[in-house]
DRENLUMFI-594778 format. One record per atom (N, C-alpha, C, O, CB): atom name; x, y, z. Coordinates in Angstrom, 3 decimals. Glycine has a CB too. Layout:
! DRENLUMFI-594778
+----+----------+----------+----------+
| at |        X |        Y |        Z |
+----+----------+----------+----------+
| CA |        X |        Y |        Z |
...
+----+----------+----------+----------+
! end
This chain:
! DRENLUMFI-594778
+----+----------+----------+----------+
| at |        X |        Y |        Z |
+----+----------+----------+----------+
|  N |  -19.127 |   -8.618 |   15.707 |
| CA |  -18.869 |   -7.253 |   15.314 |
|  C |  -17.723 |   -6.715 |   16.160 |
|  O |  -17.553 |   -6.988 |   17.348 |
| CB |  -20.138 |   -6.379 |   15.464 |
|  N |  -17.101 |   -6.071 |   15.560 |
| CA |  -15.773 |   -5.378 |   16.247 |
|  C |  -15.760 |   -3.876 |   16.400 |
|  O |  -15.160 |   -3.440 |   15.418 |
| CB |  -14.487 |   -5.682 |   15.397 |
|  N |  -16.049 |   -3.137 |   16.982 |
| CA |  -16.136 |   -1.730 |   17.519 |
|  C |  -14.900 |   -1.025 |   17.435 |
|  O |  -14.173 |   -1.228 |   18.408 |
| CB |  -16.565 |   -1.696 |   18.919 |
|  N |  -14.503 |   -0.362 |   16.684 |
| CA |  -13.178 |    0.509 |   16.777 |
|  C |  -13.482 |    1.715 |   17.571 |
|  O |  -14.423 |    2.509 |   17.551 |
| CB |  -12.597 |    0.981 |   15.315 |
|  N |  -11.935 |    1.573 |   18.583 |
| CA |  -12.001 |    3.073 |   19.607 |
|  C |  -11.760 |    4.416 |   18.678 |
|  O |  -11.069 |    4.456 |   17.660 |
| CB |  -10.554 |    3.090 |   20.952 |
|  N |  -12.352 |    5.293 |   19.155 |
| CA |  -12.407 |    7.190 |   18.871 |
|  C |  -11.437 |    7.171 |   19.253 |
|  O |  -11.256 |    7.252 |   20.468 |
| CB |  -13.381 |    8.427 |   19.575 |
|  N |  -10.027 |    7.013 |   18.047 |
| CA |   -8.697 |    7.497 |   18.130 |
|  C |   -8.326 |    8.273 |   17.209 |
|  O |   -7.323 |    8.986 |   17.202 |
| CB |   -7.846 |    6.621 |   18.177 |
|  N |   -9.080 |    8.163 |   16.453 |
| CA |   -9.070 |    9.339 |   14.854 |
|  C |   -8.377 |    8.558 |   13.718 |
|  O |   -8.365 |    9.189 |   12.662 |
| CB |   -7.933 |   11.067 |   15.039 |
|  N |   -7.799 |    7.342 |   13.673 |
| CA |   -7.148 |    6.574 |   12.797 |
|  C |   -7.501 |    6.660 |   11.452 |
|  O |   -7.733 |    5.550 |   10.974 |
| CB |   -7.233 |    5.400 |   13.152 |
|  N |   -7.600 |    7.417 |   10.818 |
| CA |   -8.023 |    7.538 |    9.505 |
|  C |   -7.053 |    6.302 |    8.699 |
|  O |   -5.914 |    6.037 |    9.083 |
| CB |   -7.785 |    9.216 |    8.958 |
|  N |   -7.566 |    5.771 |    7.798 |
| CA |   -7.437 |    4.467 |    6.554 |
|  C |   -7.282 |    5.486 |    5.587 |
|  O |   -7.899 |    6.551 |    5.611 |
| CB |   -8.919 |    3.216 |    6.176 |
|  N |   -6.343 |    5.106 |    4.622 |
| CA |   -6.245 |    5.262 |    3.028 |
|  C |   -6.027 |    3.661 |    2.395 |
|  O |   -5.279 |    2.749 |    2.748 |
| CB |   -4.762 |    6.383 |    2.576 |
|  N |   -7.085 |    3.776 |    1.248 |
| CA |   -6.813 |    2.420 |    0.511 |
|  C |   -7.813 |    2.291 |   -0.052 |
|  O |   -8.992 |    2.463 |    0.258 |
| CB |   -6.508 |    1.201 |    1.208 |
|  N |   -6.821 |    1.666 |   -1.760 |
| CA |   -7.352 |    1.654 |   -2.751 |
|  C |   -8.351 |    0.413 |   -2.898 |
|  O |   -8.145 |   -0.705 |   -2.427 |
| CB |   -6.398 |    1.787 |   -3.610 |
|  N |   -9.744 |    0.906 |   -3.816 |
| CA |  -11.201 |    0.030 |   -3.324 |
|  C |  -11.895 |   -0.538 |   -4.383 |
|  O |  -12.578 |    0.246 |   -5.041 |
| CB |  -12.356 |    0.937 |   -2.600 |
|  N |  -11.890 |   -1.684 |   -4.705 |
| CA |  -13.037 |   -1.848 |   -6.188 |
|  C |  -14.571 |   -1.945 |   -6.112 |
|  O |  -15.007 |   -3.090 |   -5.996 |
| CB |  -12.768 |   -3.264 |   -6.989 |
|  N |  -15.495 |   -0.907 |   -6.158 |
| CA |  -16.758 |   -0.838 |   -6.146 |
|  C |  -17.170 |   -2.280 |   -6.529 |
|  O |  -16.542 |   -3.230 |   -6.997 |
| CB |  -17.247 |    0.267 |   -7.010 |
|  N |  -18.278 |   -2.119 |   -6.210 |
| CA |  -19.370 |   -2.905 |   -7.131 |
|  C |  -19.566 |   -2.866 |   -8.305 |
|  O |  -19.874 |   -3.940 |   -8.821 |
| CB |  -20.442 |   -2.730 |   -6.905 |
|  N |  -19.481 |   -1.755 |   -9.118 |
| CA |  -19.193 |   -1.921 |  -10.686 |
|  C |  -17.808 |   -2.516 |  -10.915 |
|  O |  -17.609 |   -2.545 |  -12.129 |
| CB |  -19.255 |   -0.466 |  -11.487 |
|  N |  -16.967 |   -2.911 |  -10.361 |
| CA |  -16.024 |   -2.816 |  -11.005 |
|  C |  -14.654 |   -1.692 |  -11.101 |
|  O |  -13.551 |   -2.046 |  -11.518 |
| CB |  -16.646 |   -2.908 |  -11.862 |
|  N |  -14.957 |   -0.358 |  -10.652 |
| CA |  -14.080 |    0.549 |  -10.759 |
|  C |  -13.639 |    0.152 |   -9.325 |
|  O |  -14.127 |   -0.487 |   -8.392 |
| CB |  -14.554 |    2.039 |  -11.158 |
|  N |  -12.125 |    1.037 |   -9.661 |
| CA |  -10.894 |    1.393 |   -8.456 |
|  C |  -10.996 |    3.217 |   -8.048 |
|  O |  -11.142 |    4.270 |   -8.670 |
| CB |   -8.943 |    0.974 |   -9.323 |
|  N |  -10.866 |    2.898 |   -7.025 |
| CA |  -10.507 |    4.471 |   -6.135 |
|  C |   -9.909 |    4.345 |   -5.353 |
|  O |   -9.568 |    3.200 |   -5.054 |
| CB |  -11.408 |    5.286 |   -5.477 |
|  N |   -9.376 |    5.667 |   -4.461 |
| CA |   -8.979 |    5.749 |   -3.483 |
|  C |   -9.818 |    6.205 |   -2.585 |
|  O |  -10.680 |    6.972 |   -3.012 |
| CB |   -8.082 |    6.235 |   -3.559 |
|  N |   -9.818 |    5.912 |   -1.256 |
| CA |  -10.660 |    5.917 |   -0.466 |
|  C |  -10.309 |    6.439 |    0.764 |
|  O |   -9.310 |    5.781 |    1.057 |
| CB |  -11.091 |    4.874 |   -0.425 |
|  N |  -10.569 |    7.412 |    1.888 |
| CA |   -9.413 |    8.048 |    3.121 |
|  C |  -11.160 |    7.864 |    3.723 |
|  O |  -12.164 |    8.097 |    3.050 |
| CB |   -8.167 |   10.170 |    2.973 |
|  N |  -11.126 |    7.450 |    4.960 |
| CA |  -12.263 |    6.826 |    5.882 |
|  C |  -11.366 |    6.789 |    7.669 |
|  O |  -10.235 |    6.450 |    8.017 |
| CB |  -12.764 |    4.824 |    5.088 |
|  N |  -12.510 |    7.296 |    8.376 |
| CA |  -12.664 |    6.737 |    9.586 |
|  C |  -13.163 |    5.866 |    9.765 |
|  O |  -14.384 |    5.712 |    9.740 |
| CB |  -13.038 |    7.226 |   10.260 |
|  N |  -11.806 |    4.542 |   10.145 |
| CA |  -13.279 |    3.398 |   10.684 |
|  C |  -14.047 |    3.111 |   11.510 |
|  O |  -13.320 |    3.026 |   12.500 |
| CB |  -13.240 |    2.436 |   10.810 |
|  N |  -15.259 |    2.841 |   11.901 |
| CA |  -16.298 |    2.724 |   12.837 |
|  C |  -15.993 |    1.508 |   13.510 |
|  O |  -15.436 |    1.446 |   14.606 |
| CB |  -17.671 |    2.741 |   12.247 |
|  N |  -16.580 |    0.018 |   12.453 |
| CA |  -16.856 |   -1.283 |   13.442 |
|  C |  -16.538 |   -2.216 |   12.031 |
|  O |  -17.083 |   -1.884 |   10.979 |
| CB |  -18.792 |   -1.474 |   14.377 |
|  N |  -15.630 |   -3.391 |   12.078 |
| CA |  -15.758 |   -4.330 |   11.091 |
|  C |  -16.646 |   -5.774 |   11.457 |
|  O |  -16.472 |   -6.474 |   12.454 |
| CB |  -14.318 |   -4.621 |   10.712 |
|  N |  -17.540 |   -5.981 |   10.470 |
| CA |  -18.912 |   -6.658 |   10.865 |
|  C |  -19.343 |   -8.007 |    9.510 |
|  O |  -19.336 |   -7.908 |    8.283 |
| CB |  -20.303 |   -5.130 |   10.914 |
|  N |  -19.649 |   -9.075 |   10.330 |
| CA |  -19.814 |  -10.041 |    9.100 |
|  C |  -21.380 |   -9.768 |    8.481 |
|  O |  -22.293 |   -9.299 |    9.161 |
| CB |  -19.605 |  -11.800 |    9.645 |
|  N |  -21.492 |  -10.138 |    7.138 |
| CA |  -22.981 |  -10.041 |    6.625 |
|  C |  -23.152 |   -9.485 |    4.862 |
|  O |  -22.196 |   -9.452 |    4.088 |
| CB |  -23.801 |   -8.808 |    7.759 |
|  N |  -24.044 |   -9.233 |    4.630 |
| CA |  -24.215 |   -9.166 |    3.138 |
|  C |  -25.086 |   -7.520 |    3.574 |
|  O |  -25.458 |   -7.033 |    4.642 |
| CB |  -25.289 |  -10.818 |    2.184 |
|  N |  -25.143 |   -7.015 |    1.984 |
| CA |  -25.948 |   -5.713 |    2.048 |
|  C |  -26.587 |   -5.470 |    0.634 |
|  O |  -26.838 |   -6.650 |    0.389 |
| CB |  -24.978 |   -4.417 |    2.479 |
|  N |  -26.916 |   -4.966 |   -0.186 |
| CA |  -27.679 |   -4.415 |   -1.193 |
|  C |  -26.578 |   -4.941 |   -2.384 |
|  O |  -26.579 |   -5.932 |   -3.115 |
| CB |  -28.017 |   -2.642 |   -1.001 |
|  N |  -25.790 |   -3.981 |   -2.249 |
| CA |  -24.532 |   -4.306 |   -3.136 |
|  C |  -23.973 |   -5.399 |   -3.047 |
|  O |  -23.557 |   -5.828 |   -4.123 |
| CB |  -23.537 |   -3.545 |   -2.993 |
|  N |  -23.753 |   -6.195 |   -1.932 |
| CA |  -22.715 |   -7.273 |   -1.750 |
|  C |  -23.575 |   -7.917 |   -1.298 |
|  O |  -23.640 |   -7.754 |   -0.079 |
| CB |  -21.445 |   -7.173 |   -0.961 |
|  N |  -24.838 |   -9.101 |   -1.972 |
| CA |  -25.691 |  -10.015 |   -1.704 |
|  C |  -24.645 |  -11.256 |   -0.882 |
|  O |  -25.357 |  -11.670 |    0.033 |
| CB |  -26.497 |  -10.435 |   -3.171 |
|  N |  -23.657 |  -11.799 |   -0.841 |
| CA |  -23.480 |  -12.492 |   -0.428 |
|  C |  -22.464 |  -12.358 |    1.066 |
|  O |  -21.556 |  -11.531 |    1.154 |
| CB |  -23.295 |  -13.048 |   -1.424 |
|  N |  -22.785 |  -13.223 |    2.044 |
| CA |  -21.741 |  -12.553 |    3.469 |
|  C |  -20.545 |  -12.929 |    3.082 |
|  O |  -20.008 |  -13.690 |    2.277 |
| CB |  -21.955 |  -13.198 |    5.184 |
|  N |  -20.156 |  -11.764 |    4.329 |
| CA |  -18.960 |  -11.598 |    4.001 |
|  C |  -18.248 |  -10.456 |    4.735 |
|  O |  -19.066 |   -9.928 |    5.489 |
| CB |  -18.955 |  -11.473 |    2.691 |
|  N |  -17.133 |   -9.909 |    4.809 |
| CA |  -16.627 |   -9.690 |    6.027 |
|  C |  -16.439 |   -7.994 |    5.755 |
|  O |  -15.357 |   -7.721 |    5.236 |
| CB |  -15.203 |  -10.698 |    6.391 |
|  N |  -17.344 |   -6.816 |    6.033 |
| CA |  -16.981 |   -5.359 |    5.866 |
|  C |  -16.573 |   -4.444 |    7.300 |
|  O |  -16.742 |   -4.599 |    8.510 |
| CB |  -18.302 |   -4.681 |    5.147 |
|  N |  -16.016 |   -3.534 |    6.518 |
| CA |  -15.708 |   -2.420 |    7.297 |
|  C |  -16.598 |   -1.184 |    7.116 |
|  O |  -16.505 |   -0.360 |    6.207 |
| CB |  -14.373 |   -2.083 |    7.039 |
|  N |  -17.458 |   -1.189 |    8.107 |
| CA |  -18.126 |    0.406 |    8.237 |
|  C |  -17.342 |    1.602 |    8.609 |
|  O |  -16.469 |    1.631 |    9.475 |
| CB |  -19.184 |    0.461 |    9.304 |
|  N |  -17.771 |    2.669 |    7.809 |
| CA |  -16.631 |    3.578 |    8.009 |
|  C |  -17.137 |    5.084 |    7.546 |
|  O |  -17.815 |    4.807 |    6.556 |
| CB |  -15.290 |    3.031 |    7.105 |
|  N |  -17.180 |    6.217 |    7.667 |
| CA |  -16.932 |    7.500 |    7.329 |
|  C |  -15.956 |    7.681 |    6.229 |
|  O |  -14.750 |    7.912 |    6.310 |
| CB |  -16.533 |    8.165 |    8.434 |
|  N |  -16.684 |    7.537 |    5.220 |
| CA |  -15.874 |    8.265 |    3.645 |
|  C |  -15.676 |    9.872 |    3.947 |
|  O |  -16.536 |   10.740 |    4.094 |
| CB |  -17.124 |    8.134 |    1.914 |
|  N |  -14.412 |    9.951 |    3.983 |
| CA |  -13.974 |   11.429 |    4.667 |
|  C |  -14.131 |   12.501 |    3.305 |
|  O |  -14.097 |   13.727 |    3.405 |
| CB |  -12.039 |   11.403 |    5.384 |
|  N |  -14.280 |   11.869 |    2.242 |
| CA |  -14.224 |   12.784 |    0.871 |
|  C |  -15.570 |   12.937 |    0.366 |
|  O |  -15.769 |   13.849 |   -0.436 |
| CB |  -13.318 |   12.129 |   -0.356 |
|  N |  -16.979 |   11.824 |    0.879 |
| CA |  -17.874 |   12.066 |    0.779 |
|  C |  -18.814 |   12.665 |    1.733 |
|  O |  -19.861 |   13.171 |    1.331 |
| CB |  -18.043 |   11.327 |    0.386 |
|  N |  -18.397 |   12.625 |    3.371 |
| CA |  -19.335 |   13.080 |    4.174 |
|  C |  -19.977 |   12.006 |    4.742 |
|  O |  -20.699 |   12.263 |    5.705 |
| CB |  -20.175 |   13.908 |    3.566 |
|  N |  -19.888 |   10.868 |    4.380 |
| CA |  -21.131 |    9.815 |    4.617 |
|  C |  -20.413 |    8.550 |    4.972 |
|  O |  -19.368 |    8.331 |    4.361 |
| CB |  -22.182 |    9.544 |    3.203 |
|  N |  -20.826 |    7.659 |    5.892 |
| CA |  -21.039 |    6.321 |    6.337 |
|  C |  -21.154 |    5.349 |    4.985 |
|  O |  -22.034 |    5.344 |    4.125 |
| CB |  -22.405 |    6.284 |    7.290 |
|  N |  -20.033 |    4.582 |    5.094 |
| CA |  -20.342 |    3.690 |    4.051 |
|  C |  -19.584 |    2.622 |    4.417 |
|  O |  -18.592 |    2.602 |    5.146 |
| CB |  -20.089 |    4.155 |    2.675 |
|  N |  -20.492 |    1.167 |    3.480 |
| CA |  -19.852 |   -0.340 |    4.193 |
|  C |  -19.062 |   -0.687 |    3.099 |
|  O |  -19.643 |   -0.564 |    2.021 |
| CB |  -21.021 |   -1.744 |    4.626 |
|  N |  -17.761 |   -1.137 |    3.044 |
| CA |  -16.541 |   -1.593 |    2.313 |
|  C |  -16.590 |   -2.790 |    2.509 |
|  O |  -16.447 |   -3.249 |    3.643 |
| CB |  -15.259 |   -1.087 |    2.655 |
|  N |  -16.852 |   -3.714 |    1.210 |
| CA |  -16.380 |   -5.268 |    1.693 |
|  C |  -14.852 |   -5.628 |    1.374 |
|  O |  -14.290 |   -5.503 |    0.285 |
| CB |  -17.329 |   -6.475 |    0.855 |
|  N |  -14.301 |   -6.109 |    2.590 |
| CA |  -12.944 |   -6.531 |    3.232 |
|  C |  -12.582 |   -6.953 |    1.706 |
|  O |  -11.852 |   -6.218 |    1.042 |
| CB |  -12.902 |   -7.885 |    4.668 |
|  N |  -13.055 |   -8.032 |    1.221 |
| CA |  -12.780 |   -8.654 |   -0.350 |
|  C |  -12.228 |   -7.519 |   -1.162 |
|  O |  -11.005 |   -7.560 |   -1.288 |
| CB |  -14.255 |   -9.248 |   -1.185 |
|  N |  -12.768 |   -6.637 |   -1.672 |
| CA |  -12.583 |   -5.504 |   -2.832 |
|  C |  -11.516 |   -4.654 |   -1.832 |
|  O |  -11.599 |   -3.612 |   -2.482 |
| CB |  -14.290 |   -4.492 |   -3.418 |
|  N |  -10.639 |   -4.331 |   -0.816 |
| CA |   -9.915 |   -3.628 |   -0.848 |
|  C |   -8.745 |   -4.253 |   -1.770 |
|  O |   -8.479 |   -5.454 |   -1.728 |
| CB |   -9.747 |   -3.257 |    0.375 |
|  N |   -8.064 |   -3.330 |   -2.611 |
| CA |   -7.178 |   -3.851 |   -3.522 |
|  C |   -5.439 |   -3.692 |   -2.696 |
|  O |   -4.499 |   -4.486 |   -2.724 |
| CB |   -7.448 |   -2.883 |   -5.097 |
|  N |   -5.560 |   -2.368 |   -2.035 |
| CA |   -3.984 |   -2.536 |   -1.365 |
|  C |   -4.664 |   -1.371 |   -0.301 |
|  O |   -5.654 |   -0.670 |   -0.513 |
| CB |   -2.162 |   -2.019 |   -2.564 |
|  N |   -3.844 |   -1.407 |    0.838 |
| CA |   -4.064 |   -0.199 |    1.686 |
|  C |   -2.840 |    0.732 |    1.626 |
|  O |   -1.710 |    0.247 |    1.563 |
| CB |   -4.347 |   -0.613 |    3.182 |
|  N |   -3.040 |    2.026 |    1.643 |
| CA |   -1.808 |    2.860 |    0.849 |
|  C |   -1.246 |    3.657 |    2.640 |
|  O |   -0.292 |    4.433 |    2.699 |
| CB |   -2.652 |    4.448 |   -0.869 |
+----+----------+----------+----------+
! end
């Protein structure tokens, strides 16, 4: 697991859910961490992070980012 320092680095970059759809996505990242989760049954390499447009903690698998903007 990799721990990112409280520098405020906010990420933009575009994301393909688990269904299938694309968004854009603006996040603080937390820690990038190997493993599987609900959505993404198989391991694999995510970024935990603060969705700044939702309020909430959420895990991004490294795979589905489509470009970082």
């Amino acid at each position: 697991m990799i721990t990112m320092k409280s520098n405020k680095e906010n990420l933009k970059f575009e994301y393909k859910n688990w269904e299938g759809k694309n968004a854009v996505r603006k996040v603080e990242p937390i820690k990038i961490w190997f493993g599987k989760t609900q959505w993404h049954p198989k391991n694999q390499w995510f970024l935990k992070a603060k969705d700044l447009d939702k309020n909430e903690e959420r895990d991004f698998a490294l795979r589905d980012v489509v470009k970082f903007l």
